[in-house]
N, C-alpha and C positions, 0 to 999 in steps of 0.2 A: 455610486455615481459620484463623479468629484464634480464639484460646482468650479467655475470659469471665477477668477479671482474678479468682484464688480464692488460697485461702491456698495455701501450700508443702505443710501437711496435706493440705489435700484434692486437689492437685494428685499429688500423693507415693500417696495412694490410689486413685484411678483411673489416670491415666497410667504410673505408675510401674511398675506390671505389665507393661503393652505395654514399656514403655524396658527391661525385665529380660529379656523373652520373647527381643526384638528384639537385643539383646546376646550371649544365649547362644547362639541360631541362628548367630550371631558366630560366637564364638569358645569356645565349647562353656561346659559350665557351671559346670567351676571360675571358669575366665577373667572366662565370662559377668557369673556371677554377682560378684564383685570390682568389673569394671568398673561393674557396675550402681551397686555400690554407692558409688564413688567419684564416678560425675557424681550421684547424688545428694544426697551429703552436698556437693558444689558448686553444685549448687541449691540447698540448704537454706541455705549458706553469702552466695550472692550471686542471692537469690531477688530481693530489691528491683529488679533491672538483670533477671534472667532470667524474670519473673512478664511483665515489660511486654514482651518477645519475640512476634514473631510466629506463632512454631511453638517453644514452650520444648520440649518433645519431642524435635523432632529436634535441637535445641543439644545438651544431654545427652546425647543418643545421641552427636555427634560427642564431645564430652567423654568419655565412658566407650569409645567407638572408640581416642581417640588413650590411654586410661589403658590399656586389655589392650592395643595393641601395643607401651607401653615394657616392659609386664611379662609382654610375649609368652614362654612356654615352650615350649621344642623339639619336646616331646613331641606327637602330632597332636592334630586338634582338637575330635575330636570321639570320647570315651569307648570302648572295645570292652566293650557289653554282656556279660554275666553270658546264654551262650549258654540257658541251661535256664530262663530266665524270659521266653524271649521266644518269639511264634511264628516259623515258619520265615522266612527273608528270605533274598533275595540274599547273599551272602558279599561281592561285590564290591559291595555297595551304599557302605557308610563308604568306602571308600579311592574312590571315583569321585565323593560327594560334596565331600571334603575337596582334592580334584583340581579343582574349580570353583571359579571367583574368592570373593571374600568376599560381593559384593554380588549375586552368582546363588544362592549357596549360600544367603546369610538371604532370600532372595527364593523360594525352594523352599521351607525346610524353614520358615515362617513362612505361606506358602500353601496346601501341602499336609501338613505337620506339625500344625501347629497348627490348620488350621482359619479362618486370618484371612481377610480381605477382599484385594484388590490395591490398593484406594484403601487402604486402613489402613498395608498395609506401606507405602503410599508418604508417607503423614503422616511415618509414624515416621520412615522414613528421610532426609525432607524432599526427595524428588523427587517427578519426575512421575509419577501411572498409568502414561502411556504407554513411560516406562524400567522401572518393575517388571514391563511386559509385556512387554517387549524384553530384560531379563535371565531371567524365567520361560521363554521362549521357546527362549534359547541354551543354559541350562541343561538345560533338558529334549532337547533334540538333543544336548547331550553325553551325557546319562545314558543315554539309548536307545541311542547306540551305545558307550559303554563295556561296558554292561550287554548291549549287540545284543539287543535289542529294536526291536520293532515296533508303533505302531497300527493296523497295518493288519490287520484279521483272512486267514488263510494258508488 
């Protein structure tokens, strides 16, 4: 999809959101959110070259990809909730998520987390539908049997 040539502002307020969501599904939301903010102040910075891109979205997203793995932190990647503000869930949910690639993990928790579309993730991520259904896919057969589950009613 070509993006309509808009200022850095209005690009920074629409898209921006998606490139912030799409980063912390990443690499959680301290991470996330740093990265987010460093491909965008690189957009801001060399908007004139990244405005006329074919998918500025997914540039950025690589840009804030490649800024949280130099300043990748040890510690796992995805937060351990505050047990008493949450409803009940699997125990083994976080550690079987953080157990799937990077790119099935923001392809889960960006599908059935947040609510987006599978073309959407795949803008953002700058692939195809048919690889966001191909990592949705493998993802979900991991998690079922990590988690041993079934959809098949018993």
């Amino acid at each position: 999809m070509l993006y309509p040539v808009v200022t850095f502002e209005e690009f920074a307020g629409t898209i921006g959101v998606s490139l912030r969501a799409g980063l912390v599904a990443a690499f959680g939301p301290d991470s996330g959110i740093d990265a987010a903010a460093e491909a965008l102040a690189y957009g801001w910075e060399h908007w004139d070259r990244v405005g006329q891109m074919e998918n500025p979205s997914g540039y950025l997203y690589r840009v804030g990809h490649t800024a949280a793995r130099r300043a990748r932190r040890p510690q796992g990647l995805l937060p351990v909730p505050p047990t008493e503000d949450l409803p009940d869930f699997e125990p083994r949910l976080l550690p079987a998520l953080e157990a799937l690639s990077e790119a099935q993990r923001v392809c889960v928790v960006m599908v059935h987390a947040f609510g987006w579309g599978q073309t959407e993730v795949a803008q953002l991520l700058d692939v195809s539908p048919s690889t966001v259904r191909t990592h949705l896919a493998r993802a979900l057969t991991h998690l079922q049997r990590e988690l041993e589950v079934s959809d098949h009613a018993d």
